[in-house]
C-alpha positions as a Markdown table, in Angstrom:
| # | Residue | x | y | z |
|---|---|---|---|---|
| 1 | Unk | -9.6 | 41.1 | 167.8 |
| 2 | Unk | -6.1 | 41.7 | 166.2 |
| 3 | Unk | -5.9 | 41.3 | 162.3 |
| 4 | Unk | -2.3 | 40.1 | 161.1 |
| 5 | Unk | -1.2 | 39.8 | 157.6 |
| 6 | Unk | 2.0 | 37.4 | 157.2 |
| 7 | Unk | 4.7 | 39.7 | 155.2 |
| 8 | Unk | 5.6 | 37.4 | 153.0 |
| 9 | Unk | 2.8 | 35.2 | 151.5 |
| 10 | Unk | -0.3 | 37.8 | 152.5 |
| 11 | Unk | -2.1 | 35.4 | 154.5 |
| 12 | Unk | -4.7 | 37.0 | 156.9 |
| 13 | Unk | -5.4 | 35.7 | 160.9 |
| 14 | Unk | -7.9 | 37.1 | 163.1 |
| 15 | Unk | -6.1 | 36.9 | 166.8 |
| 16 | Unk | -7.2 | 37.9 | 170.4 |
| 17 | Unk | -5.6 | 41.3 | 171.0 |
| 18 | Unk | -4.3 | 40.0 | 174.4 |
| 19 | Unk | -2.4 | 36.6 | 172.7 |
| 20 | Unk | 0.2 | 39.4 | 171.2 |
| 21 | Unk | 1.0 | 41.2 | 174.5 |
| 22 | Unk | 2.0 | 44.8 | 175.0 |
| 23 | Unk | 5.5 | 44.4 | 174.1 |
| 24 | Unk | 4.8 | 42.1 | 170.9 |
| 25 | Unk | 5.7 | 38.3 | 170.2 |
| 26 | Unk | 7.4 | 36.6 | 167.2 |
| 27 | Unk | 4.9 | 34.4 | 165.4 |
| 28 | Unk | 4.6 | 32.0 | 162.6 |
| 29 | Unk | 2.7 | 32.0 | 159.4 |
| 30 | Unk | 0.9 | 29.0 | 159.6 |
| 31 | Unk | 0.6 | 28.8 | 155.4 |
| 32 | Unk | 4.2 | 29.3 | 154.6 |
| 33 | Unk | 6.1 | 28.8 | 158.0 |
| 34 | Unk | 7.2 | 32.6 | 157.3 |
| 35 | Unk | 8.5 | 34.0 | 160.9 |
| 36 | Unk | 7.8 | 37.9 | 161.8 |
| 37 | Unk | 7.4 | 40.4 | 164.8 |
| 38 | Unk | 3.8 | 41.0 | 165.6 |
| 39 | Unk | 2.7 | 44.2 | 167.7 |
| 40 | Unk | -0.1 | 45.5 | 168.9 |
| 41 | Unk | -1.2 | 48.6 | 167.5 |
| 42 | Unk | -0.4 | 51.0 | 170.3 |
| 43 | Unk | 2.4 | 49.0 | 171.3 |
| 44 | Unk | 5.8 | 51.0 | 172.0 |
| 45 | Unk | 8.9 | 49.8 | 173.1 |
| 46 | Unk | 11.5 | 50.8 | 175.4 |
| 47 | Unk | 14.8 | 51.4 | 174.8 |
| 48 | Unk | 16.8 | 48.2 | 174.9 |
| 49 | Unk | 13.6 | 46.2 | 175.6 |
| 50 | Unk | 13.9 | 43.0 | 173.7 |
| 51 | Unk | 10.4 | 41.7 | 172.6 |
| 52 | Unk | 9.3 | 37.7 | 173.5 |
| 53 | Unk | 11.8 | 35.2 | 171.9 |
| 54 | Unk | 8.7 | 32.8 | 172.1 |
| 55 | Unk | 7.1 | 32.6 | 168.9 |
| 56 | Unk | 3.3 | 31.5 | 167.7 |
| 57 | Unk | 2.2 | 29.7 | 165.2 |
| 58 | Unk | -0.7 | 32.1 | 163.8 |
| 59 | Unk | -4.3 | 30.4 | 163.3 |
| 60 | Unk | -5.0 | 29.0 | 160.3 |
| 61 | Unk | -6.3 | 32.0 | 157.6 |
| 62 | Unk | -10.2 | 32.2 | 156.7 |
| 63 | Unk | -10.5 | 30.9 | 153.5 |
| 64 | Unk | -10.4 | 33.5 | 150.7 |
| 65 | Unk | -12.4 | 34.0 | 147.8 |
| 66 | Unk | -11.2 | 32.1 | 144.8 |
| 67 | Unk | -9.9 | 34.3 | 142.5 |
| 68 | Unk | -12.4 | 33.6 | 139.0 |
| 69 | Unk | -10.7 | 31.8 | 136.5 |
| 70 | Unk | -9.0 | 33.1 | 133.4 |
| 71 | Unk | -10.2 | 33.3 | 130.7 |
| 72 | Unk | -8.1 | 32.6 | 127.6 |
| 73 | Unk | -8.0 | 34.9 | 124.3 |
| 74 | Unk | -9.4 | 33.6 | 121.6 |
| 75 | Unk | -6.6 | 31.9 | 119.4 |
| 76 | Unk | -6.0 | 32.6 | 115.7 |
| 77 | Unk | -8.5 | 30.5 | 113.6 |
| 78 | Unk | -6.2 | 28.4 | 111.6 |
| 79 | Unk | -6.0 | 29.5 | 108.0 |
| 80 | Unk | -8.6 | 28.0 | 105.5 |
| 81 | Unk | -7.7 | 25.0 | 103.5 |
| 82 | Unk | -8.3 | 24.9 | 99.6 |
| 83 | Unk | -11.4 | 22.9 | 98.8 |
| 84 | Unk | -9.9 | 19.4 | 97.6 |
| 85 | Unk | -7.7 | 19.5 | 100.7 |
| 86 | Unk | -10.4 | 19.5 | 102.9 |
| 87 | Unk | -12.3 | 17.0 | 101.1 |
| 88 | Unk | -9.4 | 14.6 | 101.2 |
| 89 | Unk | -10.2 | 11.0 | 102.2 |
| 90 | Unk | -8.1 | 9.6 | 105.7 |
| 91 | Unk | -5.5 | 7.9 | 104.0 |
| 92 | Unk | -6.6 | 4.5 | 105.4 |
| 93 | Unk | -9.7 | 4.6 | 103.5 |
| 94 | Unk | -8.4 | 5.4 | 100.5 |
| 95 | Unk | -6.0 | 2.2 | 100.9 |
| 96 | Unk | -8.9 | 0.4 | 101.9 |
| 97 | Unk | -11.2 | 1.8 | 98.7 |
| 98 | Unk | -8.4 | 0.5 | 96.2 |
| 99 | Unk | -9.4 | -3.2 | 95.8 |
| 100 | Unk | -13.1 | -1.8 | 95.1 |
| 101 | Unk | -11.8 | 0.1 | 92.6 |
| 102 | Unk | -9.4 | -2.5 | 91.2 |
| 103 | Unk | -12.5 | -4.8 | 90.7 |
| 104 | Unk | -14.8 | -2.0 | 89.4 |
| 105 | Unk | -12.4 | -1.2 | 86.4 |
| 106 | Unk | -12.3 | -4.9 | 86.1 |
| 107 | Unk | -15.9 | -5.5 | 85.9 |
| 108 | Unk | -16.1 | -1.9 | 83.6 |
| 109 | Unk | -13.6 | -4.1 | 81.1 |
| 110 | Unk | -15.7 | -7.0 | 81.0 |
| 111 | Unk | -19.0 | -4.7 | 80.1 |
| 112 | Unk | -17.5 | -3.0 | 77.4 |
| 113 | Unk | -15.7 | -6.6 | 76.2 |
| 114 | Unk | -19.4 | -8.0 | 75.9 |
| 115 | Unk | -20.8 | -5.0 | 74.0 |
| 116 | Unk | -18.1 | -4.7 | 71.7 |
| 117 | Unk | -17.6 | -8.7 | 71.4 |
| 118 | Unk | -18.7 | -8.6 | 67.5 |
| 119 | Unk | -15.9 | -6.4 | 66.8 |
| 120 | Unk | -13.6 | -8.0 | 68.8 |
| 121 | Unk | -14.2 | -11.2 | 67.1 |
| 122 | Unk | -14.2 | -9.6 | 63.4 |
| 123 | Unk | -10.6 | -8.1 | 64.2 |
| 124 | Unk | -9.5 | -11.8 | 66.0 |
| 125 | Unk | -11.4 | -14.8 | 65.2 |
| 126 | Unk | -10.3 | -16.6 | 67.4 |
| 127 | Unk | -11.5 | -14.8 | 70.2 |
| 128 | Unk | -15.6 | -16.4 | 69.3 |
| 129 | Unk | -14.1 | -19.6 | 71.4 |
| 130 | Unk | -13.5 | -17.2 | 74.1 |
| 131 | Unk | -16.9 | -15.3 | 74.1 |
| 132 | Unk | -18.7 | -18.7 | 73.3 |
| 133 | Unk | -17.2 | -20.7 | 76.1 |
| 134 | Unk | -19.2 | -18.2 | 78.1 |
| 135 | Unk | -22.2 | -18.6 | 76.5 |
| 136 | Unk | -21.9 | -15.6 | 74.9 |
| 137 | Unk | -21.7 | -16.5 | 71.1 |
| 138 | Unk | -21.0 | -14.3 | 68.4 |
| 139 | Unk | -22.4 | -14.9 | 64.8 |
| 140 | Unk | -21.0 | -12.2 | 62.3 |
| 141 | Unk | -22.2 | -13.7 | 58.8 |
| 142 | Unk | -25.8 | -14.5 | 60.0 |
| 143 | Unk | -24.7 | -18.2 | 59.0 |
| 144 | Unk | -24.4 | -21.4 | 61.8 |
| 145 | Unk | -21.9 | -24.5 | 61.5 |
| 146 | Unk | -23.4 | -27.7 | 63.1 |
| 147 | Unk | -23.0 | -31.3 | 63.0 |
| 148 | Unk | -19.5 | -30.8 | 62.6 |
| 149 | Unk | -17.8 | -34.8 | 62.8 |
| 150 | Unk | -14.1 | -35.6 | 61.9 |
| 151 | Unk | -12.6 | -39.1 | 61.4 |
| 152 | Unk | -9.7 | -40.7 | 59.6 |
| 153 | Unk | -9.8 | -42.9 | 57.2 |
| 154 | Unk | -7.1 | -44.9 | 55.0 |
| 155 | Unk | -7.7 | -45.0 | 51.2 |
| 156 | Unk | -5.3 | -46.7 | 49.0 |
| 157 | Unk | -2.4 | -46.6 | 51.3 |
| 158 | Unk | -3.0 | -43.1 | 52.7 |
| 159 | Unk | -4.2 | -41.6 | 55.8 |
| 160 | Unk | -7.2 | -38.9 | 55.5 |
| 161 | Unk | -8.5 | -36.8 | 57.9 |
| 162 | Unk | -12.2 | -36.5 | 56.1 |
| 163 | Unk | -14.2 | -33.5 | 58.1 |
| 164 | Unk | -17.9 | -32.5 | 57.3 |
| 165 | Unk | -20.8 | -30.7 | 58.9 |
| 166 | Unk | -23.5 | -28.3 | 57.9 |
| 167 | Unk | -23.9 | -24.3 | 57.2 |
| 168 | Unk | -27.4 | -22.8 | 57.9 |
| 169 | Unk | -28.7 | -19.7 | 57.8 |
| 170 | Unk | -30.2 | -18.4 | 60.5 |
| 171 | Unk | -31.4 | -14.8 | 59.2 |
| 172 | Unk | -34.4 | -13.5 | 57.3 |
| 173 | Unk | -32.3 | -12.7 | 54.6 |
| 174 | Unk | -29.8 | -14.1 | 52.3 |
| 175 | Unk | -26.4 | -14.7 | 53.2 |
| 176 | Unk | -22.8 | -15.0 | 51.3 |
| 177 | Unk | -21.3 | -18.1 | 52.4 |
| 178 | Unk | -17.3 | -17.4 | 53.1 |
| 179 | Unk | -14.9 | -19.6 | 53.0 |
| 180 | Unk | -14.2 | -21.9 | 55.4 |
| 181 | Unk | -11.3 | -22.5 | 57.6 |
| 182 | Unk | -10.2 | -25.7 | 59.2 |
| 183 | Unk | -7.4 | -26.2 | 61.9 |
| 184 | Unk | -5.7 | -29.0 | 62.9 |
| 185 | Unk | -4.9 | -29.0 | 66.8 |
| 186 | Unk | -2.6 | -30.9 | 69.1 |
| 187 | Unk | -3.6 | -31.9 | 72.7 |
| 188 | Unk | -2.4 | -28.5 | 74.5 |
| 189 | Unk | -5.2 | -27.1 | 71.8 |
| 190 | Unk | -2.3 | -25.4 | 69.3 |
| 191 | Unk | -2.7 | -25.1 | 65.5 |
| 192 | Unk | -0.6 | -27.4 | 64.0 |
| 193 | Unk | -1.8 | -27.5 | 60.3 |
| 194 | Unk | -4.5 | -25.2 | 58.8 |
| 195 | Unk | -6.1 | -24.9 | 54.9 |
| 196 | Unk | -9.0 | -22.8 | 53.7 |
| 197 | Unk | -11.9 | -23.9 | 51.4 |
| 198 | Unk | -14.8 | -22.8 | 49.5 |
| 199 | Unk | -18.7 | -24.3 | 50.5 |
| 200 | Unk | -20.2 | -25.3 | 47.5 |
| 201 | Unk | -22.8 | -23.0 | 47.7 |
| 202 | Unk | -22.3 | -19.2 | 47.4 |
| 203 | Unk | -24.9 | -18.5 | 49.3 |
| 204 | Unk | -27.7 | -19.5 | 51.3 |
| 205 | Unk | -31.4 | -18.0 | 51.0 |
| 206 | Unk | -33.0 | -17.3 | 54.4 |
| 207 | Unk | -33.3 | -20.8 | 56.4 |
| 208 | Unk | -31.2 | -22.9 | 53.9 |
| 209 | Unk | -29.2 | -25.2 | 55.0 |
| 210 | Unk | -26.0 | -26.7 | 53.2 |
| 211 | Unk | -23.7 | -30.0 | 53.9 |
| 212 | Unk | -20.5 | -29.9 | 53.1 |
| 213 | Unk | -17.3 | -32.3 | 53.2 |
| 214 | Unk | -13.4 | -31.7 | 52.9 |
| 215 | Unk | -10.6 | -34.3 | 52.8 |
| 216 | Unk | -6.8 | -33.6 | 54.3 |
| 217 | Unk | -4.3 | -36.1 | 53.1 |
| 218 | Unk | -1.7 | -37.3 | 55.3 |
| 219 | Unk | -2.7 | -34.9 | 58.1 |
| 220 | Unk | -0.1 | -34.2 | 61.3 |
| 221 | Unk | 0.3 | -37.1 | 63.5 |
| 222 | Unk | 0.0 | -34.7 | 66.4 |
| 223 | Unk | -3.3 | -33.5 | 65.8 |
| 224 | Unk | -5.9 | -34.8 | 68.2 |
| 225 | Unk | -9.0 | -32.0 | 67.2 |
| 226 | Unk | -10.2 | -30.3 | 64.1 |
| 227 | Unk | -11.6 | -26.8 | 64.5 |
| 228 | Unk | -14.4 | -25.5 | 61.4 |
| 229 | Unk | -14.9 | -21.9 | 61.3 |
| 230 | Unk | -15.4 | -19.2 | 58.7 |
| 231 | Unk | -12.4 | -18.1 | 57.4 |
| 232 | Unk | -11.8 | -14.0 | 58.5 |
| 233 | Unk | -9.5 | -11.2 | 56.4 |
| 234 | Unk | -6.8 | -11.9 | 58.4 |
| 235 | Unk | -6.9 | -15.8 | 57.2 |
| 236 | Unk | -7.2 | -14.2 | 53.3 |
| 237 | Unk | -3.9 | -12.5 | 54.1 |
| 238 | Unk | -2.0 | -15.0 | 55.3 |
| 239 | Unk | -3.4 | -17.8 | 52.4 |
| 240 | Unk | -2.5 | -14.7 | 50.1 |
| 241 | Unk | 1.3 | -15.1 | 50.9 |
């Protein structure tokens, strides 16, 4: 057997020793078509001999080993991020986390609105409606208004607006009695007229209950609803000027 080895690609034939010929042949690299002058090994030429013209297309090469695969070098580890980097939310989740949060500072307000309702209501009265419509009423002076009735009445010619109900103490102690405060409101629920006055009792023992009755002459034609409550500091002020 003859061994050739193409010149150009290195590919690798086993041939018959007698396929060549003493004078040599052109043959063919069957793996890159690569054409070359094949010998024999003790082949020699004569002057001005011309070797075969004819050339052969060399059998297909024996498959070679495959060469092992490379292996790559490890990289670079990238460089370590600081710790509230790497703890960073996706930035869709943090999107997606902002209506929770919106309603949980919400609902936070609302907590600390209920536990600090009393205050509230001492600094604005008018925020017991508020908290009461709720069913969450707030009682600073210890002292209840009920049975609260208005009407109008004419009496020699004039129109009054003649209000009364009842103060109770609802304590186990005894209470001041403030004054009272009574508001005059149109149908959209906005004070048109207001006065002050004092019960007639200037205080009320533990359980005691007081009624009480106040006249408005010539009241607002607009007002459609009286409002009782005890009068606050911020009333005092404003009766003061």
């Amino acid at each position: 057997m003859l061994t050739l080895q193409c010149p150009h690609c290195a590919a690798s034939y086993e041939l018959a020793a007698d396929s060549i010929g003493p004078e040599g042949r052109k043959v063919r690299c069957s793996a890159c078509q690569t054409r070359w002058m094949a010998y024999p090994p003790d082949a020699v030429l004569e002057e001005g001999q011309e070797p075969s013209s004819e050339a052969c297309d060399v059998a297909e090469p024996e498959p070679a080993e495959a060469a092992p695969a490379p292996v790559p070098e490890p990289s670079t580890p990238p460089a370590r991020l600081p710790w509230h980097q790497r703890m960073r939310a996706p930035e869709g989740s943090a999107r997606s986390r902002r209506p929770l949060m919106a309603a949980a500072a919400v609902a936070a307000c609302l907590v600390a609105a209920v536990g600090l309702r009393k205050s509230i209501v001492s600094a604005v009265p008018e925020t017991g409606r508020v908290f009461a419509a709720f069913g969450l009423p707030v009682n600073l002076s210890g002292l209840d208004l009920r049975e609260i009735k208005g009407g109008l009445f004419n009496e020699g010619g004039t129109e009054l607006l003649v209000v009364q109900g009842e103060i109770v103490n609802v304590t186990g102690a005894t209470r001041a009695v403030p004054r009272l405060k009574f508001s005059v409101l149109d149908a959209r629920g906005q004070e048109v007229y207001s006065w002050t006055a004092q019960a007639d009792a200037r205080e009320l023992k533990p359980g005691e209950a007081q009624v009480f009755r106040r006249r408005l002459a010539s009241p607002p034609p607009e007002g459609r609803e009286v409002l009782v409550r005890f009068a606050g500091k911020n009333d005092l002020l404003a009766l003061a000027k």
